[in-house]
C-alpha positions in Angstrom: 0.0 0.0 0.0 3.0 2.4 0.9 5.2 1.4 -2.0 3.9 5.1 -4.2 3.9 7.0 -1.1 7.6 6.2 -0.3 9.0 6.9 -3.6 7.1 9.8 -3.9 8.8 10.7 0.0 12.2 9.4 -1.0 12.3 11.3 -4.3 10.9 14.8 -3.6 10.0 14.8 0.0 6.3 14.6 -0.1 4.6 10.7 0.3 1.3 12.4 -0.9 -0.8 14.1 -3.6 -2.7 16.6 -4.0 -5.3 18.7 -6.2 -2.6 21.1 -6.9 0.4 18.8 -7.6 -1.7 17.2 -9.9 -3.1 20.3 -11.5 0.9 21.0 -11.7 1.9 17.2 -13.0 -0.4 17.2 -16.1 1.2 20.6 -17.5 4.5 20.0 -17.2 6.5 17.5 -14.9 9.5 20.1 -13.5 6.7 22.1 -12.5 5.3 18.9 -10.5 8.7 18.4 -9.1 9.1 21.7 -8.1 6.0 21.9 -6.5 6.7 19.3 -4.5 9.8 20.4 -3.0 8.2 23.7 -2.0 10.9 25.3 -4.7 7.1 26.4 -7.0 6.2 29.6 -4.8 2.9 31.0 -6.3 1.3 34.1 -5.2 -1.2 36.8 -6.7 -3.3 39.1 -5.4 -6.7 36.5 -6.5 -5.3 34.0 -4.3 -4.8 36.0 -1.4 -8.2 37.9 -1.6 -9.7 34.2 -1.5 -8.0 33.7 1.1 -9.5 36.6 3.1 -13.1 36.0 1.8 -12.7 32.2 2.7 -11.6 33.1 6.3 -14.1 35.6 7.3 -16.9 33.6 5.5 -16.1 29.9 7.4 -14.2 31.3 10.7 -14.5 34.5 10.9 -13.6 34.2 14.8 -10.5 33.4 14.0 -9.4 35.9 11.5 -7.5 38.3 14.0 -5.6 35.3 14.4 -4.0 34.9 10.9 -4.1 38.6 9.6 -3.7 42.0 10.4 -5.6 44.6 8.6 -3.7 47.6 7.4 -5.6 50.9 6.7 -3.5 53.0 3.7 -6.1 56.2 3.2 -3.0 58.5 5.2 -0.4 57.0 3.4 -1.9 57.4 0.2 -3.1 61.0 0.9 -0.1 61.8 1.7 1.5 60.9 -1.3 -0.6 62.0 -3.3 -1.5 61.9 -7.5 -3.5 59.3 -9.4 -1.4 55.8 -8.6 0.2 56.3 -5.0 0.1 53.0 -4.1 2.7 52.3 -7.6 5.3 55.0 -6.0 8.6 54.0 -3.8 7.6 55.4 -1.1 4.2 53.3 -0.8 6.3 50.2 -1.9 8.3 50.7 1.2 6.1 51.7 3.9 4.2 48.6 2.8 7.4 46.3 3.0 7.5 47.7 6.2 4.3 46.5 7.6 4.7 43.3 5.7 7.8 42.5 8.0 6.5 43.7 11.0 3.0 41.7 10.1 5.7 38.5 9.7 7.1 38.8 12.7 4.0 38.2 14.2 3.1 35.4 12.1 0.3 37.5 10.6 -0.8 38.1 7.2 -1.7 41.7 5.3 -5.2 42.6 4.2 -6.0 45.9 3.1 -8.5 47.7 4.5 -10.1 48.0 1.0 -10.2 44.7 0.3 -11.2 43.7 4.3 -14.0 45.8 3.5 -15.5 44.4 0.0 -15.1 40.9 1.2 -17.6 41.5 4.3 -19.7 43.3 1.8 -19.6 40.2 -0.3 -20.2 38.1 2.5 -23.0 40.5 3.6 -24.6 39.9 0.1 -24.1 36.3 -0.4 -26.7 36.0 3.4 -29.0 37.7 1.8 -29.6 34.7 -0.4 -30.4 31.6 1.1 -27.4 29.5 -0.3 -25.7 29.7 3.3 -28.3 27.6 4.3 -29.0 25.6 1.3 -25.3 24.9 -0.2 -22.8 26.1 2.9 -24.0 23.8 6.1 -21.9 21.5 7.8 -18.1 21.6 8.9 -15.8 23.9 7.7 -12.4 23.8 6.6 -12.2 20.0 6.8 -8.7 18.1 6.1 -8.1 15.3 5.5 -5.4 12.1 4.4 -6.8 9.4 2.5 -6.1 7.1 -1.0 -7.9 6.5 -3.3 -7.6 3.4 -5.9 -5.5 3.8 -9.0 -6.0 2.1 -12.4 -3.6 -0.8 -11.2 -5.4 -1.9 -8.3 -2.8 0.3 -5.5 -3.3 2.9 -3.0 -2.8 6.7 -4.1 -2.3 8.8 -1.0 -4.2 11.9 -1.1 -4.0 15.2 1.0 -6.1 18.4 1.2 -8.9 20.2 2.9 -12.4 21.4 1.6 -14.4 24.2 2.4 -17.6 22.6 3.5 -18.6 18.9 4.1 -22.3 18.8 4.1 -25.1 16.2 4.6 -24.6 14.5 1.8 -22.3 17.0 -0.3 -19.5 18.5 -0.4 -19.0 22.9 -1.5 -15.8 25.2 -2.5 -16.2 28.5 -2.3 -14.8 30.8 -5.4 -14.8 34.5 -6.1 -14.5 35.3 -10.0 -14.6 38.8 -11.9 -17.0 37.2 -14.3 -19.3 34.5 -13.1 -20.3 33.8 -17.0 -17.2 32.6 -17.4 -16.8 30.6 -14.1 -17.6 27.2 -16.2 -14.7 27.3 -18.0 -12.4 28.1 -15.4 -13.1 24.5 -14.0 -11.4 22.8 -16.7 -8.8 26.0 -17.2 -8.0 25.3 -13.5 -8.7 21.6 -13.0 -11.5 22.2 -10.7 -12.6 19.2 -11.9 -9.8 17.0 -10.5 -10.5 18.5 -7.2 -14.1 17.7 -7.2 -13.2 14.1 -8.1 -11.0 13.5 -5.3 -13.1 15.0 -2.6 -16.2 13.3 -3.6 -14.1 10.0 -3.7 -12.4 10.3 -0.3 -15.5 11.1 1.1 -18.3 9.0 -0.5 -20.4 11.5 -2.0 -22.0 12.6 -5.8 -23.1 16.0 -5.0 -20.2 18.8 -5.3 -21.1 22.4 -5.3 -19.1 25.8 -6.5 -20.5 28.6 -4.8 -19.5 31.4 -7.1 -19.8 35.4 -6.4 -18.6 38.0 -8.6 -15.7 40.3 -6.9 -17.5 43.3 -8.8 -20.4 45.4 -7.0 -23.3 44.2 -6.4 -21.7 40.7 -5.6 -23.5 38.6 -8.0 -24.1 34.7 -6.4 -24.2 31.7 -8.3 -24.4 27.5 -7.1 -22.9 25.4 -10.2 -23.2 21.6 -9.2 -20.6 19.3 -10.8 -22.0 17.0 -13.3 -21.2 13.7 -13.4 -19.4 14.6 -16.9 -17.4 16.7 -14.9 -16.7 14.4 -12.5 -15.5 11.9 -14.6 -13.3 14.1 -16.4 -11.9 14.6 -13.1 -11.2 11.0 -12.5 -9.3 11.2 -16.0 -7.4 14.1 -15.0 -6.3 12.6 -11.9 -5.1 8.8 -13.0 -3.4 11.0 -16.4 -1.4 13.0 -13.4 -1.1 9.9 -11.5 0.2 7.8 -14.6 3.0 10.9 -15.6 3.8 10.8 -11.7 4.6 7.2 -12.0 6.6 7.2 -15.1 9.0 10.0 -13.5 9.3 8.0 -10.2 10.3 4.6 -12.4 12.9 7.0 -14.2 11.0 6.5 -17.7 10.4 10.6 -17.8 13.3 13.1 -17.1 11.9 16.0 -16.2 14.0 18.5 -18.1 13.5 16.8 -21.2 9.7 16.4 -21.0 7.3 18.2 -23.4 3.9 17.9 -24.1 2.3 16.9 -27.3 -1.1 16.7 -28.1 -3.6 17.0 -31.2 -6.2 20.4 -30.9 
């Protein structure tokens, strides 16, 4: 049962998967390797509003624990003219809350952004998809396998937003929500919903969408079982390239993809 695990441990220091190593595998395999020796160091200013909205939507008690809020209206008056916040000086004075912020162990949120995600959040309880989509336990991990193609155990790790009665939901902001089904398969949503409804037994996997943009537009897109199954493909592809690289049939340096469109 541990045989993938520890080659996966001995050669790149993780004895697991995840949604996002294998998001990583099927586009290139240096970029799995790299991501699994914590060397692939992604950040962008979607991700960490998510993370914000995420926190103050499903533990909002705990929020002053993991991130300090840092107002900029006097630093920006102060500098003045139409883009203060792309000047030195604002570059600096915000380096210099970042490090005190780290010292702490906290996170940065600006006040702006702190403010549209409650507003967001405000919004999204209007509607009754709190109740209907977002009940249960939040912020559940977990370490599991799940059955490959040849009959072994693939270890699996993550965490979901909400593990309810029967179903399992991920929260996501977008900036368009029209275009929100086509950033499952851009983003390999897909494989994600496959492996949480796997570990945990369930068929019913919910996106609940809102638009970043005023007034907050809400939307609940439920995985199809198409969707789910391209998923499963996704993940036993990933799982397959994974393989080849730990048997030493696929260098990763000389790996390129090729494909008919």
């Amino acid at each position: 049962m541990m045989q993938f695990a520890n080659q996966l441990a001995e050669r790149v220091g993780k004895g697991y998967l995840s949604y996002s190593s294998c998001k990583e595998a099927l586009k290139d395999i240096k970029l799995w390797e790299l991501y699994m020796q914590g060397r692939l160091r992604k950040h962008s200013d979607a991700l960490h509003f998510g993370s914000i909205y995420d926190k103050l939507l499903f533990e909002p008690q705990s929020f002053d624990k993991e991130f300090v809020v840092v107002n900029d209206d006097k630093i920006t008056a102060e500098i003045g003219g139409k883009s203060p916040r792309a000047t030195k000086k604002y570059k600096d004075w915000l380096k210099e809350m970042t490090l005190d912020a780290t010292k702490s162990k906290l996170g940065v949120v600006n006040a702006n952004d702190y403010k549209q995600a409650i507003e967001m959040i405000e919004r999204l309880d209007k509607t009754p998809v709190r109740e209907e989509f977002l009940k249960g336990d939040y912020q559940v991990e977990f370490n599991s396998f799940i059955e490959g193609t040849e009959g072994d155990d693939i270890p699996v790790r993550g965490f979901l937003d909400c593990k309810g009665d029967g179903y399992i939901s991920d929260s996501k902001t977008t900036q368009r929500m029209s275009g929100f089904k086509y950033d499952v398969n851009k983003f390999s949503y897909d494989i994600q919903a496959y492996i949480y409804c796997e570990v945990f037994g369930v068929e019913d996997y919910y996106w609940v969408v809102q638009e970043k943009a005023y007034p907050y537009a809400v939307g609940v897109y439920k995985a199809s079982p198409r969707t789910l199954e391209g998923g499963e493909r996704k993940f036993h592809a990933a799982v397959a390239k994974i393989k080849a690289y730990l048997d030493g049939h696929l260098i990763p340096e000389a790996y390129y993809n090729y494909q008919e469109i």
